[in-house]
C-alpha positions in Angstrom: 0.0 0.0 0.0 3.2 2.3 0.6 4.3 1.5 -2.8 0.9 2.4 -4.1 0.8 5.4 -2.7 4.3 6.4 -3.5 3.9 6.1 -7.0 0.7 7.8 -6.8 2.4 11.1 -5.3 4.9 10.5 -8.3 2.0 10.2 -10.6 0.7 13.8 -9.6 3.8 15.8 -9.0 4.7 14.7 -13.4 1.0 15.2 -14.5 1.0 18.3 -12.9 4.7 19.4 -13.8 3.7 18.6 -17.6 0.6 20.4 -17.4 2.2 23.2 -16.1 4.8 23.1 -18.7 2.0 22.5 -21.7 0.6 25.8 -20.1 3.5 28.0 -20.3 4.3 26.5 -24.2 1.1 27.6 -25.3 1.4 31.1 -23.2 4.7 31.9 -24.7 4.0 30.4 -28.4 0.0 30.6 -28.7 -1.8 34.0 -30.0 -1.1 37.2 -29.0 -4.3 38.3 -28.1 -2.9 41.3 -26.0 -1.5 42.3 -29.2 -4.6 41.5 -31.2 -6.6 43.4 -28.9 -4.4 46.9 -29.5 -4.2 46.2 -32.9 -5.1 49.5 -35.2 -8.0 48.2 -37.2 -9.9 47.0 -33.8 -8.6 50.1 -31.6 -10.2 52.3 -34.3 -13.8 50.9 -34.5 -14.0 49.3 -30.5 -12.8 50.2 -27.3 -11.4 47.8 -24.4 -11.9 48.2 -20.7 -10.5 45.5 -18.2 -11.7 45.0 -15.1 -9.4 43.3 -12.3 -10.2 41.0 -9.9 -9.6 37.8 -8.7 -10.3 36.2 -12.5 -9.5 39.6 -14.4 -12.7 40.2 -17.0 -12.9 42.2 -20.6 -15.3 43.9 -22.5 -15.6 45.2 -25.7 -17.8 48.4 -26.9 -18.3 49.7 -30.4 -17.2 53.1 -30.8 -19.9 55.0 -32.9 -23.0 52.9 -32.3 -21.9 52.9 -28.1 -23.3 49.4 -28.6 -21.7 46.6 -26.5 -20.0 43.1 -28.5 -18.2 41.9 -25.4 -19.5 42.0 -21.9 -16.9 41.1 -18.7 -16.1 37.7 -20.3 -12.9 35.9 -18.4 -11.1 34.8 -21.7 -9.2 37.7 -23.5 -9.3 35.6 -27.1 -13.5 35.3 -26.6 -13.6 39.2 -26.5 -11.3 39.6 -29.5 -12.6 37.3 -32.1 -16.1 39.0 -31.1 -14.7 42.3 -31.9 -13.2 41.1 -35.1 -16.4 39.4 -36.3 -18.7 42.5 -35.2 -15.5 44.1 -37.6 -16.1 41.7 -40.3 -20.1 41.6 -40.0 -19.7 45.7 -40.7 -17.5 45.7 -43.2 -20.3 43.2 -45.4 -23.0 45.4 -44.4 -21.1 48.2 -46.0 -20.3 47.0 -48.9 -23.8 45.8 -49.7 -25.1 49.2 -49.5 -22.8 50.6 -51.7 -23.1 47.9 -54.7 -26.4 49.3 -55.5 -25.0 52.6 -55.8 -22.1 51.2 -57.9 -24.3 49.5 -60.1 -26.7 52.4 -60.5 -23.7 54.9 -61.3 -22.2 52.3 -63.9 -25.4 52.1 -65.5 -25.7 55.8 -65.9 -22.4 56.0 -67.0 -23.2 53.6 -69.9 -25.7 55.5 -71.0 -23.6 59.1 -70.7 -21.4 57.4 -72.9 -24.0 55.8 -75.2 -26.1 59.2 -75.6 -22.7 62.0 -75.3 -21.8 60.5 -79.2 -25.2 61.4 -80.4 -25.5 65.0 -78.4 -21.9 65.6 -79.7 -22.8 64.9 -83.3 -25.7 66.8 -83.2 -24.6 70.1 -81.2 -21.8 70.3 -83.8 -24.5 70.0 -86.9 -26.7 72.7 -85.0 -23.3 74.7 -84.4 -21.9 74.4 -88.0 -26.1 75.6 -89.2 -26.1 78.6 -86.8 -23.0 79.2 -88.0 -23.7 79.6 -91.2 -26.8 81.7 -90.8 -24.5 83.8 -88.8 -22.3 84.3 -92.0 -25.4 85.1 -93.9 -26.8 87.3 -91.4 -23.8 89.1 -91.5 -23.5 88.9 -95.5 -26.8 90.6 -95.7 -26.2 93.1 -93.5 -23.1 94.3 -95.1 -25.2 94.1 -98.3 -28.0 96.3 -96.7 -24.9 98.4 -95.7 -23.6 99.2 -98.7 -26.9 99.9 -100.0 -28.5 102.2 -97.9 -26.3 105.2 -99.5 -28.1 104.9 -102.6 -31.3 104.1 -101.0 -32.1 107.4 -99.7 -36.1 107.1 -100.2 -36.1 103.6 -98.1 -33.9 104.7 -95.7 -36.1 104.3 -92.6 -37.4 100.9 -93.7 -33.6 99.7 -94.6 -32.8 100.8 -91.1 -35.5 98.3 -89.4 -34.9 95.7 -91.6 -31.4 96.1 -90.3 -32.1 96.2 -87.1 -34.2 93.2 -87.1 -31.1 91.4 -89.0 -29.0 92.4 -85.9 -31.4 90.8 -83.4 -31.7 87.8 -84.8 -28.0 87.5 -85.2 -27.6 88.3 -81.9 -30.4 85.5 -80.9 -28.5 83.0 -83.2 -25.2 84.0 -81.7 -26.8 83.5 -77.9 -28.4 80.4 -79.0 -24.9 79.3 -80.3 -23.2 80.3 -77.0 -26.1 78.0 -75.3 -25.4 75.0 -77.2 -21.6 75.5 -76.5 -22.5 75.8 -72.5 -24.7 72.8 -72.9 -22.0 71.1 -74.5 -19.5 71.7 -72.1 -22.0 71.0 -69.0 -22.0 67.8 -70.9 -18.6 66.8 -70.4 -18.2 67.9 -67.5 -21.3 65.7 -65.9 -19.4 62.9 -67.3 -16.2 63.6 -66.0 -18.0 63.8 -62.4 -19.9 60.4 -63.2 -16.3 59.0 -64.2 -15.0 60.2 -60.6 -17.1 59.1 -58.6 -17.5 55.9 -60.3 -14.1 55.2 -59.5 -14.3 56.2 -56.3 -16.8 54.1 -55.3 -15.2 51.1 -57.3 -11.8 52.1 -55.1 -13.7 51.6 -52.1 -15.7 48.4 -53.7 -11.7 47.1 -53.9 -10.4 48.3 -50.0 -13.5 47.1 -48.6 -13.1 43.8 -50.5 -9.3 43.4 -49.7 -10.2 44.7 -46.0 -13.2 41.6 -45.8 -10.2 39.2 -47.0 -7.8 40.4 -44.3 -10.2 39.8 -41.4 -11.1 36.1 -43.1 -7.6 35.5 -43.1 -7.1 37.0 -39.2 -10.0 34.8 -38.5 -8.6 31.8 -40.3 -5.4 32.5 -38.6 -6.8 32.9 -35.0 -9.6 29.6 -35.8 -6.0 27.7 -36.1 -4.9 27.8 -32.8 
């Protein structure tokens, strides 16, 4: 019985000297979650409050919302990977809401671009028409010009004629100057489309690269 319980005692003292020893190998070479926890990408979106005691307890509160992910749990790594899943579950809910905005600015972009051709085409034909009146209008005038020397008995009708000529080359040369701004309001609506499209599509691409990152963190830390 002596024996027995000698090797017992021996028994014990190992199991718990390799326990203690399994402990400290997977303190010193399992995650970081101290680390994890000050990380950038959580510190920006959650904060971390410890509270000490006897078992020393974490929580973990979303910054904007004030909403709590991690209430005075014992196990550091349990707060964390509830932090980085609340970080993960945002990031999907914002890239939802903007792919219909991305798919609603492509689609008007494809029809700028389909229509701009057409508008193009026919603000230069208008142009090149107006133009030529213009060059009329102004033939005519010089014609009436040259005239009304000799025309000494319709001189008061040769001046209203010219005068109307005048108007309406000044209402062709307005309407000419409107089609030029309309033109070039045009373009630039498209160039603005054009930017913000790729805009959004640049943060389509972070927000996609940023969702692949926290997979990969939670891959990572799923490992262990």
């Amino acid at each position: 019985m002596n024996t027995f319980g000698k090797i017992l005692v021996v028994f014990v003292t190992a199991s718990s000297l390799g326990f203690l020893a399994f402990v400290i190998a997977y303190r010193n070479g399992g995650p970081d979650w101290q680390g994890e926890m000050r990380s950038a990408d959580l510190q920006q979106e959650f904060v971390f409050a410890t509270e000490p005691g006897e078992i020393v307890k974490y929580s973990s509160k979303h910054r904007r919302s004030e909403t709590t992910v991690a209430d005075k749990l014992a196990v550091l790594a349990e707060v964390v990977l509830k932090s980085r899943k609340r970080l993960e579950e945002d990031a999907n809910k914002k890239l939802q809401e903007l792919q219909p905005q991305i798919e609603r600015l492509t689609a008007n972009r494809d029809l700028v671009r389909k229509l701009n051709p057409i508008d193009d085409a026919g603000v230069h034909v208008r142009i090149k028409n107006y133009e030529k009146q213009t060059q009329e209008l102004v033939g005519t005038l010089n014609e009436i010009g040259s005239q009304f020397s000799v025309a000494t008995l319709e001189t008061q009708d040769l001046l209203r004629l010219s005068q109307e000529r005048r108007e309406e080359a000044y209402r062709l040369a307005n309407q000419l100057e409107l089609l030029r701004n309309d033109q070039f309001s045009a373009i630039q609506q498209q160039k603005v489309l054009e930017d913000e499209l790729v805009r959004l599509e640049e943060n389509h691409r972070r927000l996609d690269r940023r969702q692949k990152q926290l997979k990969q963190q939670l891959g990572d830390v799923d490992s262990y």
